[in-house]
PDB file as gemmi writes it, atoms N, CA and C in Angstrom:
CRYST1    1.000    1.000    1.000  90.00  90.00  90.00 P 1                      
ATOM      1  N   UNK A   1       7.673 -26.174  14.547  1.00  0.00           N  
ATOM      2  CA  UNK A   1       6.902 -26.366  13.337  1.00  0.00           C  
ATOM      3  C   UNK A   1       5.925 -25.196  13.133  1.00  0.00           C  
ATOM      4  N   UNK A   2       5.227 -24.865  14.063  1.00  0.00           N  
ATOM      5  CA  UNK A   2       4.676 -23.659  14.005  1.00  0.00           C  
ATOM      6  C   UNK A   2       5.030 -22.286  13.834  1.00  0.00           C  
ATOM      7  N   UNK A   3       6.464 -22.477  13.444  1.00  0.00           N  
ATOM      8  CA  UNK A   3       7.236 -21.204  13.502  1.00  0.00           C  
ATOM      9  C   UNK A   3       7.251 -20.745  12.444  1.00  0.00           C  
ATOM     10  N   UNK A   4       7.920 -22.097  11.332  1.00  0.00           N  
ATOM     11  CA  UNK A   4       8.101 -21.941  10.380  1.00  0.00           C  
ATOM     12  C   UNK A   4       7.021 -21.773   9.158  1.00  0.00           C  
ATOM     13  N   UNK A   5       5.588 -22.379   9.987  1.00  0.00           N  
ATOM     14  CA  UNK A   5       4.012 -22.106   9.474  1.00  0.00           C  
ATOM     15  C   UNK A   5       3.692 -20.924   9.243  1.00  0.00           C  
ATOM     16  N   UNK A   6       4.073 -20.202  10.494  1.00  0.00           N  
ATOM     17  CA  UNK A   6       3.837 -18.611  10.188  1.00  0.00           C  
ATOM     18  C   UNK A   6       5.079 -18.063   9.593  1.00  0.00           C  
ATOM     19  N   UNK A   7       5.766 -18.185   9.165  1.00  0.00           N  
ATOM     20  CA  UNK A   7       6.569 -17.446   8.382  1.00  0.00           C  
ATOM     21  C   UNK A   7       6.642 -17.539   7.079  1.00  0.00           C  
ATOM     22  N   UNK A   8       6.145 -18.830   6.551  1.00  0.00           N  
ATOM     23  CA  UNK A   8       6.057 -18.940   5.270  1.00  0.00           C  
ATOM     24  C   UNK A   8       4.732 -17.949   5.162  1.00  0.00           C  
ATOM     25  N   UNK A   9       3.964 -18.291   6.097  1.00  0.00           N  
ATOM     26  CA  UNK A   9       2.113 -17.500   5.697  1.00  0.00           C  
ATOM     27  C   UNK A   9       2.618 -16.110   5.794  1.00  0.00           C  
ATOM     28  N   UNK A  10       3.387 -15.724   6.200  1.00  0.00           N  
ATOM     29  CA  UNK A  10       3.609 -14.354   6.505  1.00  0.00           C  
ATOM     30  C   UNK A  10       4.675 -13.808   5.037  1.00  0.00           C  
ATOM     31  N   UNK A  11       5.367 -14.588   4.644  1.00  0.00           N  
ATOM     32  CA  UNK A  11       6.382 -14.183   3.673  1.00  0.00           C  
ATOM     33  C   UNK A  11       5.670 -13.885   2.580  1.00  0.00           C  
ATOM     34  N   UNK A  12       5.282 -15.571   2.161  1.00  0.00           N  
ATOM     35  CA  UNK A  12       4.023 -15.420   0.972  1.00  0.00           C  
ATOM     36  C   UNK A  12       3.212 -14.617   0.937  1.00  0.00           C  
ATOM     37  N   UNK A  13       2.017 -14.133   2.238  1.00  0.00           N  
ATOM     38  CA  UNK A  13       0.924 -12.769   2.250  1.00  0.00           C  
ATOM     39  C   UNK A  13       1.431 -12.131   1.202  1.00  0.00           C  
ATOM     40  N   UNK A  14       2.173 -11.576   1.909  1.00  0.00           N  
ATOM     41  CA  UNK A  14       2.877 -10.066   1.270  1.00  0.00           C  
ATOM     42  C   UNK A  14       3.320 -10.191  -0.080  1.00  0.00           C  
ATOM     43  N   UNK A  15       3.960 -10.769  -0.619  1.00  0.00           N  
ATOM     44  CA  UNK A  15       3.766 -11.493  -2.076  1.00  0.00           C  
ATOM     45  C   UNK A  15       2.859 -10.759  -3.225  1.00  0.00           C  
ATOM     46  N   UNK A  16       2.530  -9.910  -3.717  1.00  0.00           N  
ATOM     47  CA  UNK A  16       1.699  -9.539  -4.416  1.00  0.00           C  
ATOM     48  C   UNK A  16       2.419  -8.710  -5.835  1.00  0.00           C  
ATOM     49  N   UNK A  17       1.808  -8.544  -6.795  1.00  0.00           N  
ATOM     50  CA  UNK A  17       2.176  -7.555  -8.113  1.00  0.00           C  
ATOM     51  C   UNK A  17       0.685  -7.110  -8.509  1.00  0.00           C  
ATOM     52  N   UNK A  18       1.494  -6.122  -9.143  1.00  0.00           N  
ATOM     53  CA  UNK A  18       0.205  -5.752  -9.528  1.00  0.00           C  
ATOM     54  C   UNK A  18       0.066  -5.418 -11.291  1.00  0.00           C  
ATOM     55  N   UNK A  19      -0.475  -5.698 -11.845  1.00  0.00           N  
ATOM     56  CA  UNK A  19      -1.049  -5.259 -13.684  1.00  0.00           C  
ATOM     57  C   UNK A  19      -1.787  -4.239 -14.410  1.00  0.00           C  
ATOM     58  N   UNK A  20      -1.610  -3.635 -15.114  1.00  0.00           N  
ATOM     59  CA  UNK A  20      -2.281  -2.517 -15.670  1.00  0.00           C  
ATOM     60  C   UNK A  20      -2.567  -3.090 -17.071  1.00  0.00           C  
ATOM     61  N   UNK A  21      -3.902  -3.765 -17.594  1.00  0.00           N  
ATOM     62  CA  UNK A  21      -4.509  -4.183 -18.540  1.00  0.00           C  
ATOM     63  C   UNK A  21      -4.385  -2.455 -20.089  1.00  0.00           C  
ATOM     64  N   UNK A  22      -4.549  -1.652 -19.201  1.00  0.00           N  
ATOM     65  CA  UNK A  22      -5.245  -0.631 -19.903  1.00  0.00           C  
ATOM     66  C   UNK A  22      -3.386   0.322 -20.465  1.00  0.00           C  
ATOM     67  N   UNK A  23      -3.054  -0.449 -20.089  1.00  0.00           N  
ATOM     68  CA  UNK A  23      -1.543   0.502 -20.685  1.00  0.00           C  
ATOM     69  C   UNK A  23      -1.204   0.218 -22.058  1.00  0.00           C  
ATOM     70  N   UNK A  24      -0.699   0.836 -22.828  1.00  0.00           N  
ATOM     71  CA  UNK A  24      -0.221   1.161 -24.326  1.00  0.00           C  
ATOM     72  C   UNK A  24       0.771   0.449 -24.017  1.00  0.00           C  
ATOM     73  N   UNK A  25       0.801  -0.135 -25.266  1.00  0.00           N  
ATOM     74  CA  UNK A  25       2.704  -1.574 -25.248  1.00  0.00           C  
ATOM     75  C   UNK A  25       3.285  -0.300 -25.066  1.00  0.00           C  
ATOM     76  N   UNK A  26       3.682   1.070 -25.690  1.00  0.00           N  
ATOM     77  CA  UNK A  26       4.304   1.819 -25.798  1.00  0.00           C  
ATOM     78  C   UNK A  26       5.089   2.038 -24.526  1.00  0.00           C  
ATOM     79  N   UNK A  27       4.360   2.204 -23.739  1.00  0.00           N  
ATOM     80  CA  UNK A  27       4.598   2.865 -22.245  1.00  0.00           C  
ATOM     81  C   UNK A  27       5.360   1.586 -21.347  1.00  0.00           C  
ATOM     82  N   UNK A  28       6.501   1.980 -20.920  1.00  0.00           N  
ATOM     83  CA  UNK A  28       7.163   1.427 -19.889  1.00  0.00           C  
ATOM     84  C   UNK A  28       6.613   1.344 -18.945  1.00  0.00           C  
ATOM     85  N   UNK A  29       5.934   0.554 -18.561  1.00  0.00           N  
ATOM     86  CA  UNK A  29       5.355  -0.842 -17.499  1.00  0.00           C  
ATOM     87  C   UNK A  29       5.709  -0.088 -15.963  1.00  0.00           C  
ATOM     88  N   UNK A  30       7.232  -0.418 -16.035  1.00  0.00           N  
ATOM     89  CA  UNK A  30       7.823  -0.252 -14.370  1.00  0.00           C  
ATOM     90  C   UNK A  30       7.640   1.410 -14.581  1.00  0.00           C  
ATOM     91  N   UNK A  31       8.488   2.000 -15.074  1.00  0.00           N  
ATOM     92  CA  UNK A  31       8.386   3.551 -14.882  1.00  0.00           C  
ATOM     93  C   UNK A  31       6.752   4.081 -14.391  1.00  0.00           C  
ATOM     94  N   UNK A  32       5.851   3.370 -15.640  1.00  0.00           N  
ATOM     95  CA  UNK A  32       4.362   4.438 -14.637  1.00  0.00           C  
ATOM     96  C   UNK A  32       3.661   3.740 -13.558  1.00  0.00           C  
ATOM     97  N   UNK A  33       4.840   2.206 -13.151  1.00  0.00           N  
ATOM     98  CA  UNK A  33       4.329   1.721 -12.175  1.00  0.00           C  
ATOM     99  C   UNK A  33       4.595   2.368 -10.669  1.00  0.00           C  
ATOM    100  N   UNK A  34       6.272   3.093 -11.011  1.00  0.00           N  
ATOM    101  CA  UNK A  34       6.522   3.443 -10.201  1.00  0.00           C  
ATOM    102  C   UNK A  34       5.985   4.973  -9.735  1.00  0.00           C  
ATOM    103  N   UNK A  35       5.895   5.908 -10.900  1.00  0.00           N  
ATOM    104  CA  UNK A  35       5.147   7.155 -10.825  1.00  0.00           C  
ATOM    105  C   UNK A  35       3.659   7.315 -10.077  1.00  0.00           C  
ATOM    106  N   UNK A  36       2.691   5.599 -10.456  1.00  0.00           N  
ATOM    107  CA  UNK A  36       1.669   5.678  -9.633  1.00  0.00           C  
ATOM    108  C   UNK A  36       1.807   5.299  -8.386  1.00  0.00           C  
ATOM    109  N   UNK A  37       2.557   4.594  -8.203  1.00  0.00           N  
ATOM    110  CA  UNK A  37       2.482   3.964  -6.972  1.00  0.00           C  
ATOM    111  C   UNK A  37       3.124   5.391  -5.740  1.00  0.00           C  
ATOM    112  N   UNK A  38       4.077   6.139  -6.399  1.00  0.00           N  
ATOM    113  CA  UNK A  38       4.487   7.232  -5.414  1.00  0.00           C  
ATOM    114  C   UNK A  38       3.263   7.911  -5.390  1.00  0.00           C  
ATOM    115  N   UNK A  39       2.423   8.213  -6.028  1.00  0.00           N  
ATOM    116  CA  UNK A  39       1.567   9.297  -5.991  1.00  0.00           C  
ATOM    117  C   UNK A  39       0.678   8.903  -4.789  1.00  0.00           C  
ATOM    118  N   UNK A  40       0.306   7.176  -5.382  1.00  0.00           N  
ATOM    119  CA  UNK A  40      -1.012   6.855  -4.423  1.00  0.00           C  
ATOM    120  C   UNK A  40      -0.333   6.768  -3.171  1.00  0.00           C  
ATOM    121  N   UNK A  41       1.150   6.638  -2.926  1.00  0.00           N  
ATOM    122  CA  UNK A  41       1.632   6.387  -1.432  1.00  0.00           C  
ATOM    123  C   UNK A  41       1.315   8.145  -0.885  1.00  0.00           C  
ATOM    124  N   UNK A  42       1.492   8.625  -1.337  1.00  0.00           N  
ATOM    125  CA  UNK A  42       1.482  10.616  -0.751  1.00  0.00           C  
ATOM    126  C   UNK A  42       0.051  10.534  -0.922  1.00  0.00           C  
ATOM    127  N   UNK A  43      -0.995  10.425  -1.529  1.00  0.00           N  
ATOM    128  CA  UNK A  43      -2.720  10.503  -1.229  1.00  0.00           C  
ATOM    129  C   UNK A  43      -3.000   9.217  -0.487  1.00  0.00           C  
ATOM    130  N   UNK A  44      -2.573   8.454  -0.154  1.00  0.00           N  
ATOM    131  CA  UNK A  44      -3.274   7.519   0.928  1.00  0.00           C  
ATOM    132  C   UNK A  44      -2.808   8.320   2.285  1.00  0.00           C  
ATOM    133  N   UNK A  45      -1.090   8.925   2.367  1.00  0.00           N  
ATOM    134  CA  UNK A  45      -0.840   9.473   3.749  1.00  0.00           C  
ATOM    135  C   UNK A  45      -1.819  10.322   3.743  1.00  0.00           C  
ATOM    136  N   UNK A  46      -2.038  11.145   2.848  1.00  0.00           N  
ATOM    137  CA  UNK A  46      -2.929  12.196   3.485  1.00  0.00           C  
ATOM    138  C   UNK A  46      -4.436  12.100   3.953  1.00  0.00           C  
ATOM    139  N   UNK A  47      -4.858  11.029   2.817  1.00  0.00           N  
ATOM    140  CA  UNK A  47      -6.602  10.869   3.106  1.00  0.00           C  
ATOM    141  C   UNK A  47      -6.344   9.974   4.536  1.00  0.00           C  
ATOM    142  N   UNK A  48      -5.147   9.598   4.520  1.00  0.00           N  
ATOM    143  CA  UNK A  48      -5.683   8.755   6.311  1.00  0.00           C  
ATOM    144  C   UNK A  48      -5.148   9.398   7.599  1.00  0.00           C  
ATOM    145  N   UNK A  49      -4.764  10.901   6.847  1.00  0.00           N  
ATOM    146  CA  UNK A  49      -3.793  11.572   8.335  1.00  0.00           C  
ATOM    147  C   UNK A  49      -2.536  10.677   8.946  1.00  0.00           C  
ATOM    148  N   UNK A  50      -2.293  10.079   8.065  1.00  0.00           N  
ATOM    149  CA  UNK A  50      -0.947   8.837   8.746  1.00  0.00           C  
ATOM    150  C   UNK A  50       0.385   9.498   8.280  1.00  0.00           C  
ATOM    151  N   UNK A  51       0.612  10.474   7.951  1.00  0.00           N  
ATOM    152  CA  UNK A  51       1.454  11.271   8.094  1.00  0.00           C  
ATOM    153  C   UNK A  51       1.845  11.904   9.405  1.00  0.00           C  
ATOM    154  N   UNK A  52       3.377  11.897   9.285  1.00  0.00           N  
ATOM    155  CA  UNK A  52       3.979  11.772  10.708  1.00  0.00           C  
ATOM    156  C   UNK A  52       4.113  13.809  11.385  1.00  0.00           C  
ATOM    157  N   UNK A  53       3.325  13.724  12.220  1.00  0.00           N  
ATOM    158  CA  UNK A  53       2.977  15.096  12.557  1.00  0.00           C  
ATOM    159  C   UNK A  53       3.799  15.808  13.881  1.00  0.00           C  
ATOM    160  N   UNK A  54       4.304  14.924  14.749  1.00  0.00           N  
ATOM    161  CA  UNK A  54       5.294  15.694  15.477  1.00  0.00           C  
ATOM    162  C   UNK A  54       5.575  14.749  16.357  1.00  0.00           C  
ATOM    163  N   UNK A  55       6.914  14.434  17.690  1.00  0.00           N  
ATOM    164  CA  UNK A  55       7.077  13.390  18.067  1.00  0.00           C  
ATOM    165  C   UNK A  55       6.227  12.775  18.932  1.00  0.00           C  
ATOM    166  N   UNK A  56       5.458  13.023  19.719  1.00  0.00           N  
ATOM    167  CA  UNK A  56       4.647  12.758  20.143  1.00  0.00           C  
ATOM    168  C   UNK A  56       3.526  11.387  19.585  1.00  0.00           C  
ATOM    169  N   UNK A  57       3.625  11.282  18.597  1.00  0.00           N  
ATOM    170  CA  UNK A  57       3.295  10.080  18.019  1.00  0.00           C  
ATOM    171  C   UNK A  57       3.475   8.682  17.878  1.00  0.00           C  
ATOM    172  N   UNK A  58       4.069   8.141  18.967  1.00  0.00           N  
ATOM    173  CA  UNK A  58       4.394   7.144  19.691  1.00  0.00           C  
ATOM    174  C   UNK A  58       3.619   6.759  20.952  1.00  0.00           C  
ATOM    175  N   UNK A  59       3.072   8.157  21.470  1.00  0.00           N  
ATOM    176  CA  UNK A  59       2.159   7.873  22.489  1.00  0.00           C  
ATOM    177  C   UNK A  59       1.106   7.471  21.846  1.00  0.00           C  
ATOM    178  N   UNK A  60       0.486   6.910  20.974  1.00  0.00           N  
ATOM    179  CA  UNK A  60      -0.999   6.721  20.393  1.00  0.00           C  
ATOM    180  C   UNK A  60      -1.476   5.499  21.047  1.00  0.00           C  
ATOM    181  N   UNK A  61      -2.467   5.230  20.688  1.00  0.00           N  
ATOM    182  CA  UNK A  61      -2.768   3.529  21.523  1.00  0.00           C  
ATOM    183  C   UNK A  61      -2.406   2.907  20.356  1.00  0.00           C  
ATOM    184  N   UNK A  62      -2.580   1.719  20.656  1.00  0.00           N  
ATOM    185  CA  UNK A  62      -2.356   0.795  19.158  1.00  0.00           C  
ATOM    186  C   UNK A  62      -3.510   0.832  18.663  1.00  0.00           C  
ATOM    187  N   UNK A  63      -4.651   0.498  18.835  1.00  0.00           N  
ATOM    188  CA  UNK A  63      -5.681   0.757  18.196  1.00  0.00           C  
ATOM    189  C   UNK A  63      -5.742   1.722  16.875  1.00  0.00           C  
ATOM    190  N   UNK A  64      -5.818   2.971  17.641  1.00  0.00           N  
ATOM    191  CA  UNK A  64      -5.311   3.777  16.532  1.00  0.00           C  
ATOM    192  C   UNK A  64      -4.215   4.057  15.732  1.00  0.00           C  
ATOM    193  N   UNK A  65      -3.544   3.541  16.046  1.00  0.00           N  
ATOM    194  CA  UNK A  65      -2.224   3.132  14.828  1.00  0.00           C  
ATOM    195  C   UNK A  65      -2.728   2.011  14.092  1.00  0.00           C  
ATOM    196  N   UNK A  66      -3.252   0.777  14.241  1.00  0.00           N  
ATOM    197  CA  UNK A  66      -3.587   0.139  13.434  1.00  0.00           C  
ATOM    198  C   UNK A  66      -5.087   0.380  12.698  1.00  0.00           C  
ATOM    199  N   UNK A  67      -5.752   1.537  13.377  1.00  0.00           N  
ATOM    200  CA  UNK A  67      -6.861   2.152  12.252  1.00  0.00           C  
ATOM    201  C   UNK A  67      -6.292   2.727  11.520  1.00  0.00           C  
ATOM    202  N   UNK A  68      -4.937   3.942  11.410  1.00  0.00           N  
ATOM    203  CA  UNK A  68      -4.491   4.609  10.760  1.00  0.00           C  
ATOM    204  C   UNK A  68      -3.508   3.416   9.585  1.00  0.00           C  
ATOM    205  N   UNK A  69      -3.002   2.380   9.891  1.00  0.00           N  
ATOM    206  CA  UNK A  69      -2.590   1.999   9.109  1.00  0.00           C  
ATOM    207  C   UNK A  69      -3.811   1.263   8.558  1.00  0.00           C  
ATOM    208  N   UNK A  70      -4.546   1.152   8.113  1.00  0.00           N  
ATOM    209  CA  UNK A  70      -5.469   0.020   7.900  1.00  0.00           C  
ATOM    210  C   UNK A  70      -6.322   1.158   6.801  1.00  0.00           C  
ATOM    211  N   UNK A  71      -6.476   2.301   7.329  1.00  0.00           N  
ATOM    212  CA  UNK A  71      -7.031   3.584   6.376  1.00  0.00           C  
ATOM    213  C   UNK A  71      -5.783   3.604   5.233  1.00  0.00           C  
ATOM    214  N   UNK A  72      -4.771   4.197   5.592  1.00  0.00           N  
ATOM    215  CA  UNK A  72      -4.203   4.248   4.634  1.00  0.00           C  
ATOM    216  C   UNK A  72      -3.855   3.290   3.478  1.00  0.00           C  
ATOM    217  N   UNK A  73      -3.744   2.035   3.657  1.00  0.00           N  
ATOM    218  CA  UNK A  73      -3.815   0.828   2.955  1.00  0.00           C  
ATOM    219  C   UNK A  73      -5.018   0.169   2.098  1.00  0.00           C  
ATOM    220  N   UNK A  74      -6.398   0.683   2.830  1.00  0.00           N  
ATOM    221  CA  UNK A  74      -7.417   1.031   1.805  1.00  0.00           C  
ATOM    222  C   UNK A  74      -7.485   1.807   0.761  1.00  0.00           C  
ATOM    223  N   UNK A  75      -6.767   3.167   1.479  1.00  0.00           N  
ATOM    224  CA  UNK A  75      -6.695   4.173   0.401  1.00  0.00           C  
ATOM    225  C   UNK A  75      -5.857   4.520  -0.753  1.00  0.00           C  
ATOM    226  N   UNK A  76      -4.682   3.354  -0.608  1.00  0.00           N  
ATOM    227  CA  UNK A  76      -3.691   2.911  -1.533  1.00  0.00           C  
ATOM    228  C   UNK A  76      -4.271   2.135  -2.597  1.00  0.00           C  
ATOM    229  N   UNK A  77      -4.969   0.874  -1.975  1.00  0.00           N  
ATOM    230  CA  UNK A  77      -5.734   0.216  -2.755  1.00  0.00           C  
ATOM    231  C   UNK A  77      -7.037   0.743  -3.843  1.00  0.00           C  
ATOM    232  N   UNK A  78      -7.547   1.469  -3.014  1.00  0.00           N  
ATOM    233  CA  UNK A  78      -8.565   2.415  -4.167  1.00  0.00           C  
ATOM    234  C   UNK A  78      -7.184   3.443  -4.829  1.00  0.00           C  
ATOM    235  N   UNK A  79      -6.731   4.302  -4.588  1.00  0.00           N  
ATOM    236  CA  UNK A  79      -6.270   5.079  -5.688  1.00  0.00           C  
ATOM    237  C   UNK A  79      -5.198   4.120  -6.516  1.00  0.00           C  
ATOM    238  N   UNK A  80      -4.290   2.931  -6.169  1.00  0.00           N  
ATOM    239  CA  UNK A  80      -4.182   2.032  -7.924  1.00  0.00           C  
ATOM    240  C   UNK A  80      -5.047   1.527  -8.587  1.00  0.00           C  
ATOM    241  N   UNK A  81      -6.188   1.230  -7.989  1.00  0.00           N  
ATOM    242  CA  UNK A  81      -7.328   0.508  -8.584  1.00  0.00           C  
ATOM    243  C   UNK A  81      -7.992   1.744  -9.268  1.00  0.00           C  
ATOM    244  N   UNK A  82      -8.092   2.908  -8.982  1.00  0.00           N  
ATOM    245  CA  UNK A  82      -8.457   4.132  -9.916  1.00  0.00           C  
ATOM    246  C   UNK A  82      -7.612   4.558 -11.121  1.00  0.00           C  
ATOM    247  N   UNK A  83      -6.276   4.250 -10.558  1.00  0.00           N  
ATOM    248  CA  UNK A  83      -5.380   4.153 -11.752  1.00  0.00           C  
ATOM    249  C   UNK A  83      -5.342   3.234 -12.871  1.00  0.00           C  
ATOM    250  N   UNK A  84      -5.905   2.065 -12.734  1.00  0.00           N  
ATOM    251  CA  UNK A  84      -6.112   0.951 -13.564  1.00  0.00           C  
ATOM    252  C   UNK A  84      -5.455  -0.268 -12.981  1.00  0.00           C  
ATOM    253  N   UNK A  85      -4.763  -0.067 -11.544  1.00  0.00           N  
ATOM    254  CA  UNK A  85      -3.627  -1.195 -11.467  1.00  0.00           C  
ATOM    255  C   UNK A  85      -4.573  -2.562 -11.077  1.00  0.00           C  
ATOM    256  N   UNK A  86      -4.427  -3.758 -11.282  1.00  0.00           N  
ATOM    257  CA  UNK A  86      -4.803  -4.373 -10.648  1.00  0.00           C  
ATOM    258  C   UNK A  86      -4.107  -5.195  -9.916  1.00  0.00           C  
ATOM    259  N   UNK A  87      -4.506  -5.769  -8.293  1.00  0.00           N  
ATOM    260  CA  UNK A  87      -3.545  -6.725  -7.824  1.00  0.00           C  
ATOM    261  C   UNK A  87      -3.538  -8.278  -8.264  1.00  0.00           C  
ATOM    262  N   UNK A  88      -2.596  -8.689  -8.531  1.00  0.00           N  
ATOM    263  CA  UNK A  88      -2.615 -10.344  -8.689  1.00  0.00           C  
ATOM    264  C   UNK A  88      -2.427 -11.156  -7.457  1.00  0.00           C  
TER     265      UNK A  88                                                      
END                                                                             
């Protein structure tokens, strides 16, 4: 029973869309959803250094892999939210 507790909590989490209030009917929705969303994925790697730098990057502790992911996922979140996106 507990298995299936966390998997729904885990499926659902992740679950999210996101809205842009400030877009022109004109403008196709998915297309500059997808144009922002690549951009902010390439400026979150970089503002969090979570870009993959040589193999050696497996030796990290976890710690710092989960600061580095945890930076970059902030920094995703601020640059759609600079874009206008909002999450639902």
């Amino acid at each position: 029973m507990r298995a299936i507790i966390l998997i729904t909590i885990l499926l659902l989490g992740g679950c999210s869309s996101y809205y842009n209030p400030s877009l022109d009917m004109n403008v196709d929705r998915n297309a500059q959803f997808k144009i922002d969303r690549e951009a902010c994925r390439e400026r979150s790697k970089k503002e969090a250094s979570s870009e993959p730098r040589n193999d050696w990057q497996f030796l990290q502790t976890y710690d710092k892999q989960q600061r580095e992911q945890s930076d970059e996922a902030k920094a995703f979140e601020r640059c759609m939210s600079g874009k206008g996106w909002i999450k639902k």
